[in-house]
C-alpha positions in Angstrom: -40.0 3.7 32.8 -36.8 1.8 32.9 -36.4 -1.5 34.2 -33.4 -1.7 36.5 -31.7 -5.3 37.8 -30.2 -5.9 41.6 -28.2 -8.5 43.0 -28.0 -8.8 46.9 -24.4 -9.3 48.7 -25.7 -11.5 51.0 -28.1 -13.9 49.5 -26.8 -13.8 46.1 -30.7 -13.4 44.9 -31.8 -11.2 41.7 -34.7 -9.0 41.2 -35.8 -6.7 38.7 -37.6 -3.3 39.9 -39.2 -0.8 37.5 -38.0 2.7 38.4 -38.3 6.4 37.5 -34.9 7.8 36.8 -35.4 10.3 39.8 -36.0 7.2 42.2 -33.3 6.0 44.9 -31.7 3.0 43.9 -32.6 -0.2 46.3 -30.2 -0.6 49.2 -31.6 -3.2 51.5 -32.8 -6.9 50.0 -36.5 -7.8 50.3 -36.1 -11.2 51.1 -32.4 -11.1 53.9 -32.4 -7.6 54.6 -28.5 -7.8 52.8 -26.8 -4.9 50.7 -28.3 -4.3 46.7 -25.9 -3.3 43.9 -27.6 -2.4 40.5 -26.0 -4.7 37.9 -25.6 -3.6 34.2 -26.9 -5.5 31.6 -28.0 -5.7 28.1 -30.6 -3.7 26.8 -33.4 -4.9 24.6 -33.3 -2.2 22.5 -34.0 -2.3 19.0 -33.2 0.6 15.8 -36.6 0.2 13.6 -37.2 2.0 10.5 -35.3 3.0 7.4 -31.4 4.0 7.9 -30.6 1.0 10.3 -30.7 -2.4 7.7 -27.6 -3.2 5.4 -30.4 -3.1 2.5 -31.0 0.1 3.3 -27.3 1.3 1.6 -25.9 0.9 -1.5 -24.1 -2.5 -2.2 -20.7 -2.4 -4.8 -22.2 -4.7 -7.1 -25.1 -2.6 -7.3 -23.4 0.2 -9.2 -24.7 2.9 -11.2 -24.5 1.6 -15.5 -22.5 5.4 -15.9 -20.0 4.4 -13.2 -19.2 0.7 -14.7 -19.1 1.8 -18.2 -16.5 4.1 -17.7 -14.2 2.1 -16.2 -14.4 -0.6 -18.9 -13.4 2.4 -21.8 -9.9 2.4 -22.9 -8.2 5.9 -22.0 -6.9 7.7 -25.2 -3.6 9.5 -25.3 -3.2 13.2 -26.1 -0.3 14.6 -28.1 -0.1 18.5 -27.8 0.4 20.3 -30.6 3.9 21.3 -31.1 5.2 24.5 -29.9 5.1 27.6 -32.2 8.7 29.5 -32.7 
């Protein structure tokens, strides 16, 4: 269940209520009796598990051997063979 934040108009006071999503926001303060609006905030949510970490992809100076080998090989030139009459 989600834990929503409030702020009253009046009295300037915070609260957070735990509500179902099908529930009716809060209109009326607890303590003055003033207007509620929700307030967003940040969420304390947190990616677990492989995929998410920077250790989890592959770094440049971690190269495959195949990959580094062939850029340190000289490129040869090819002549074609001469045209036949």
């Amino acid at each position: 269940m989600p834990i929503y934040e409030y702020e009253c108009l009046s009295c300037g006071k915070q609260c957070e209520v735990m509500q179902k999503f099908n529930d009716e926001p809060l209109s009326t303060c607890p303590d003055c009796g003033g207007t509620m609006h929700k307030l967003i905030s940040q969420t304390s949510f947190v990616l677990k598990g492989t995929g998410w970490y920077v250790t989890d992809y592959a770094r440049a100076e971690k190269k495959k051997p195949d990959e580094k080998g062939k850029s340190d090989k000289k490129t040869e030139s090819r002549t074609e063979p001469a045209a036949k009459n």
